[in-house]
Structures are given as structure tokens and as C-alpha cells.
N, C-alpha and C positions, 0 to 999 in steps of 0.2 A: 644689202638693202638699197642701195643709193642706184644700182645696178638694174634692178627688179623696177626700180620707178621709173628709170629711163624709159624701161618698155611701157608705160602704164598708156592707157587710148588717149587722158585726157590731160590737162597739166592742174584741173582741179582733183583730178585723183592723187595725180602724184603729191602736191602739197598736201593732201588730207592723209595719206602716210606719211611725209615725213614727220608733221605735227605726232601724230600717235606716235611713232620712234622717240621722240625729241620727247615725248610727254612722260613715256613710260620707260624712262631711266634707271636700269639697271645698278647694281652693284653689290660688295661682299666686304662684311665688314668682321672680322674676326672668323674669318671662315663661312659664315653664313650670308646667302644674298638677301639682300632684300629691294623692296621696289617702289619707286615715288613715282605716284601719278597725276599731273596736273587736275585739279580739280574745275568745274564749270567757272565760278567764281575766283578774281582775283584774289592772287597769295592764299590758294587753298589746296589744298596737297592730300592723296590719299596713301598712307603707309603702310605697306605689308612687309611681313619676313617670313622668308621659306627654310625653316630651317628642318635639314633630311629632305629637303625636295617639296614639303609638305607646305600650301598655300596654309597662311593661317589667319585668324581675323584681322583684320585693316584698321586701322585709324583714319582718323580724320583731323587734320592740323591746319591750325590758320595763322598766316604768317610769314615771312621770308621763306627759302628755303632751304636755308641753313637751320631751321628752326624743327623742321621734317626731318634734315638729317639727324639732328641730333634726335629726337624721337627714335627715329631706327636705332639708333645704335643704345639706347633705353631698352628698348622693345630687345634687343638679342643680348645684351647685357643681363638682363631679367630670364629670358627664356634657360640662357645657360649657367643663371646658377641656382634657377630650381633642377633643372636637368643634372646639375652637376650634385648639388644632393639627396636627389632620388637615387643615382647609382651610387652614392657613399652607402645610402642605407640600403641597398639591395645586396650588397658585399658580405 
């Protein structure tokens, strides 16, 4: 990434990527990723979780962002224990 901006024409391009990178902070929390992305507004954060690959609806959280994280990890906490008994009773 940091690579790609080296080359970039301008040094306002390059900071407008690395903002977006910096924004859109990755990670996996129980095997599932999920994604916080800076919101317009101070301390506003928007959360999604991909879990199987699959974007799914976002939130919107306001507040620290320790506050977001922990939402994600709600948000995939939630997803995999109806998932986990949908396939109890598919058995």
C-alpha cells in the first residue's frame, strides 16, 4: 500500500489514500472479518461483518472506537449463534 502511494502524481493523492487505508481498518474476530470505517463526523464509525465472504448490513455507531469494536464483535457473536442453530436443526 505505502508502496503504490510512493508512486502516486501528487502528495494530496497520496495522503487521500493513506486516510482511506487508515479509515477502513480491517480485522477477524472469531474467524469472521469484519470492517470499521471512519465515519464523516467526529467519533462515528460505520460497522460491517463479512462473514462466508458475504458484505452484510452495516451499522452505525457513535462514540470511541472501542465502542465500534465492541459492536462487531456483538454483530458476529449474534450472526454465529443463530447460524449455529439453524444447522443444529437442519441435522
Amino acid at each position: 500500500m505505502l508502496a503504490a502511494m510512493r508512486r502516486g502524481s501528487s502528495s494530496a493523492t497520496r495522503i487521500a489514500q493513506l486516510l482511506i487505508w487508515v479509515q477502513t481498518y480491517r480485522v477477524e474476530y472469531r474467524g469472521i472479518r469484519y470492517t470499521i470505517r471512519a465515519g464523516i463526523e467526529r467519533e462515528q464509525w460505520s460497522v460491517t461483518i463479512h462473514p462466508a465472504g458475504v458484505e452484510m448490513k452495516g451499522k452505525v455507531v457513535s462514540g470511541p472506537r472501542e465502542k465500534a469494536e465492541l459492536q462487531a464483535r456483538a454483530m458476529i457473536n449474534t450472526w454465529l449463534k443463530s447460524h449455529s442453530t439453524q444447522k443444529l436443526k437442519s441435522d
